[in-house]
C-alpha positions in Angstrom: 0.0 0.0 0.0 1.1 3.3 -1.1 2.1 5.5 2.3 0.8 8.8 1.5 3.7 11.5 1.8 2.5 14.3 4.6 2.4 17.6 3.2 3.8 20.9 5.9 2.0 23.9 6.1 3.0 26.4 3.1 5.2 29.2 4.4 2.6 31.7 2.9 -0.3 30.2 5.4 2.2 30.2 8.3 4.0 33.8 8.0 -0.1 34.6 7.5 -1.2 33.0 11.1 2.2 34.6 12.7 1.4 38.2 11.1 -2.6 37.7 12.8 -0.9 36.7 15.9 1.6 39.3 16.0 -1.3 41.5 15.0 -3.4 40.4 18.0 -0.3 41.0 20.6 0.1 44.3 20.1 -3.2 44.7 19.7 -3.6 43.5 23.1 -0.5 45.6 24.2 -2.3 48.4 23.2 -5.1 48.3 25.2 -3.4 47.5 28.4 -0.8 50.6 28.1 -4.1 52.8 28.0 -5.6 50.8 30.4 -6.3 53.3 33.9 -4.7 50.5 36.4 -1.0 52.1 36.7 -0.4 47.9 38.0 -1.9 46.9 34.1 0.5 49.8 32.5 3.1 48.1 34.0 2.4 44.6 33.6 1.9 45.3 29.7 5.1 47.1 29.7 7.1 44.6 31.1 5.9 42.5 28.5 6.5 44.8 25.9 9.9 45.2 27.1 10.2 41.3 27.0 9.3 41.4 23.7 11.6 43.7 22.5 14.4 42.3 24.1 14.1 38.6 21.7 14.0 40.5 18.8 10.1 41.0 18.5 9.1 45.2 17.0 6.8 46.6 18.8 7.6 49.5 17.6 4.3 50.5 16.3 3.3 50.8 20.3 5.8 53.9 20.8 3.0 56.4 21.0 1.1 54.3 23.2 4.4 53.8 25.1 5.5 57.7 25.9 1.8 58.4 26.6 2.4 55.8 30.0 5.5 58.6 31.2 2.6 60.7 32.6 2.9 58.9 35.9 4.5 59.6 39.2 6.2 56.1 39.4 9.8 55.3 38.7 9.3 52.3 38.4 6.9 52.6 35.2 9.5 55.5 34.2 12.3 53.4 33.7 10.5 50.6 31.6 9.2 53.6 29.1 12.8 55.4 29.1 14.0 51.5 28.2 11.7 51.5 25.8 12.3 55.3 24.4 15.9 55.0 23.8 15.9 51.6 22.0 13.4 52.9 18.7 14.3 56.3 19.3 16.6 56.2 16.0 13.4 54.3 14.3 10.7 56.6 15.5 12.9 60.1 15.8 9.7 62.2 15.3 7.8 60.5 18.2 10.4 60.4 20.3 11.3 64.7 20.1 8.0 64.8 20.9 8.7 63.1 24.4 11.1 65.8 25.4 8.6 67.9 27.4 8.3 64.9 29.4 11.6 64.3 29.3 12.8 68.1 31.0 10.0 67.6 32.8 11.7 64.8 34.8 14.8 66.6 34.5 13.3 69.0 36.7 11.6 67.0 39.2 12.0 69.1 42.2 11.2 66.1 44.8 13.1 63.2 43.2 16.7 62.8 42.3 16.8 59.4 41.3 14.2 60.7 38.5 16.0 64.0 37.6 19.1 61.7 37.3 17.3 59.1 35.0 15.8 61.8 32.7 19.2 63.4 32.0 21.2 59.9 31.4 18.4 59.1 29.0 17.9 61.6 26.9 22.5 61.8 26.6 21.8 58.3 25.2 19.2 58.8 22.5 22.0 59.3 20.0 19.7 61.8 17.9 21.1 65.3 16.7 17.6 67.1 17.3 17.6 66.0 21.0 21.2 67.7 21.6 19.8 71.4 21.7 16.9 70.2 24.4 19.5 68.5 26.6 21.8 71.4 26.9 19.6 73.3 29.5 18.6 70.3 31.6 22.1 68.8 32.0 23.9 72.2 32.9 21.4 72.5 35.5 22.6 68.9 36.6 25.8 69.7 36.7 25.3 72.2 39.7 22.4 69.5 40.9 22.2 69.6 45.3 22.4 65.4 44.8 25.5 63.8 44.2 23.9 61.5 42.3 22.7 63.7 39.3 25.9 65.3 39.2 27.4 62.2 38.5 25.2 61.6 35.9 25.6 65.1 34.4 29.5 64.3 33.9 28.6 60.4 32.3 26.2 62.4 29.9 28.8 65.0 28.8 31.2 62.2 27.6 28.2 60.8 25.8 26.9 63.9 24.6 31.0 64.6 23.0 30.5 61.2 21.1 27.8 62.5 19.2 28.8 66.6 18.7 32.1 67.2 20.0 31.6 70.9 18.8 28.8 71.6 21.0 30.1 70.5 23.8 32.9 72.5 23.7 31.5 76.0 22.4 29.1 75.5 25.6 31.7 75.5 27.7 30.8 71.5 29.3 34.5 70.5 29.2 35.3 73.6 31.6 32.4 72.4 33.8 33.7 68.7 33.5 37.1 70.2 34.7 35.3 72.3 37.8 33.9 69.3 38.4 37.3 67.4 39.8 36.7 69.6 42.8 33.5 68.3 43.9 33.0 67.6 47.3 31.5 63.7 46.4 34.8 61.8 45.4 32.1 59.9 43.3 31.6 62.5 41.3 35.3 63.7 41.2 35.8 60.1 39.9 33.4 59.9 37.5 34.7 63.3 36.2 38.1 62.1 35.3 36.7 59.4 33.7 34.4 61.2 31.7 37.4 63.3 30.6 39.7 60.1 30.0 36.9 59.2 27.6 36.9 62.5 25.4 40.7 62.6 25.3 40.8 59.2 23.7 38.2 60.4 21.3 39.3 63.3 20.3 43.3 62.4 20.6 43.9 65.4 22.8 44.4 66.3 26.5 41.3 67.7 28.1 42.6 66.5 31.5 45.4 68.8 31.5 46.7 67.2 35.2 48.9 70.0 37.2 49.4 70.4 41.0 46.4 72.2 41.3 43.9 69.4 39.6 46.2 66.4 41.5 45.7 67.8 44.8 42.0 67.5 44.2 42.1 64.1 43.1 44.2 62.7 46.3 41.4 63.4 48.9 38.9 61.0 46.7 41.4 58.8 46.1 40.9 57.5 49.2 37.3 57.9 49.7 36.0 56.9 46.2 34.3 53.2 45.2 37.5 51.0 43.5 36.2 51.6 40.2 36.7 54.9 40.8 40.4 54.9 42.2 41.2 52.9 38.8 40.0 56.0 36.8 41.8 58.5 39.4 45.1 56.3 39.9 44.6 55.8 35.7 45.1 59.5 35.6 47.8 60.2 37.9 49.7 57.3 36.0 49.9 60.1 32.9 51.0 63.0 35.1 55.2 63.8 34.5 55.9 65.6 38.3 58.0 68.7 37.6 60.4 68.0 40.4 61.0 65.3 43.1 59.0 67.5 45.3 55.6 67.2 43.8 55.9 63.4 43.2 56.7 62.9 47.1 53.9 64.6 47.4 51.6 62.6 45.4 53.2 59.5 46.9 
């Protein structure tokens, strides 16, 4: 007896069922992200989030998305900030017209944590039109009461150089950046010289520019600063040629 041979599904009929179930998800996504629960939001954009990480585009939800940022909690932030700076290249329109949001944050008077995420994402949505809105916002960081944002504020400058080295310059952010090695937070002073470390190598020049004035306020958060950050200040006094015996006792 003849076995009969089995026949698969045709590729057409399959790629048709995975486009209607694709269509159905975000579909789905959709309604949850406009849902009024803040708990659904953020249910739906974990899942969205989970999604995009395996490769799946949900782009098409970025509206949807930035519309869940009117929320006071950090929590739901940071999943739409994830979300913002990973199709903001894709969907640059949409995603300029999250910067009110975005200073908004920036400006939080109440939460540091969220004035600090706002800055750091908008320095990494590597998009020309978001530079000029970002200027404002992270100068203000830079003279930020919290530790923290300042911090940020010096990570974003290096970040902000990587995509116009020009602006950052003429704004005078690399003479803040150097100010900045005098904070009283050796966290910040670390983060500082490595910022600056970072645009030298990029730009092949010395924006450090070490002297006895700059080394002596590096030494106090040498020994008060995380490890990491001792690598970055040590790094840095590595490079620095003593003009006598005198000033290298000193540094020893």
């Amino acid at each position: 007896m003849m076995q009969m041979k089995k026949l698969g599904t045709p590729k057409a009929v399959r790629n048709f069922f995975d486009i209607g179930n694709r269509r159905g998800e975000i579909g789905e996504f959709k309604e949850e992200l406009n849902h009024s629960s803040k708990d659904r939001k953020k249910e739906a954009l974990k899942k969205v989030i989970q999604a995009m990480t395996v490769g799946s585009d949900v782009s098409s939800l970025f509206a949807d998305v930035v519309n869940c940022m009117q929320t006071n909690s950090l929590d739901l932030k940071k999943l739409v900030y994830l979300y913002v700076i990973n199709y903001a290249k894709a969907q640059p329109d949409l995603a300029i017209l999250a910067i009110h949001s975005f200073r908004k944050d920036a400006n939080d008077p109440h939460n540091p944590l969220l004035r600090a995420l706002a800055v750091r994402t908008m320095g990494c949505i590597r998009l020309e039109q978001m530079t000029e809105y970002l200027l404002e916002p992270l100068r203000r960081s830079c003279k930020d009461m919290d530790p923290y944002v300042r911090k940020t504020a010096t990570i974003c400058i290096a970040k902000l150089f990587d995509i116009n080295p020009e602006l950052v310059e003429d704004q005078g952010f690399l003479d803040i950046l150097r100010d900045m090695l005098g904070d009283a937070n050796p966290m910040v002073v670390a983060n500082a010289v490595a910022s600056l470390c970072e645009i030298s190598n990029s730009a092949r020049k010395n924006y450090l520019r070490l002297d006895e004035d700059v080394i002596s306020r590096l030494l106090p958060a040498l020994n008060e600063c995380s490890e990491w950050g001792q690598v970055f200040i040590l790094d840095a006094l590595a490079m620095y040629d003593p003009p006598n015996s005198k000033v290298a006792e000193a540094i020893l």
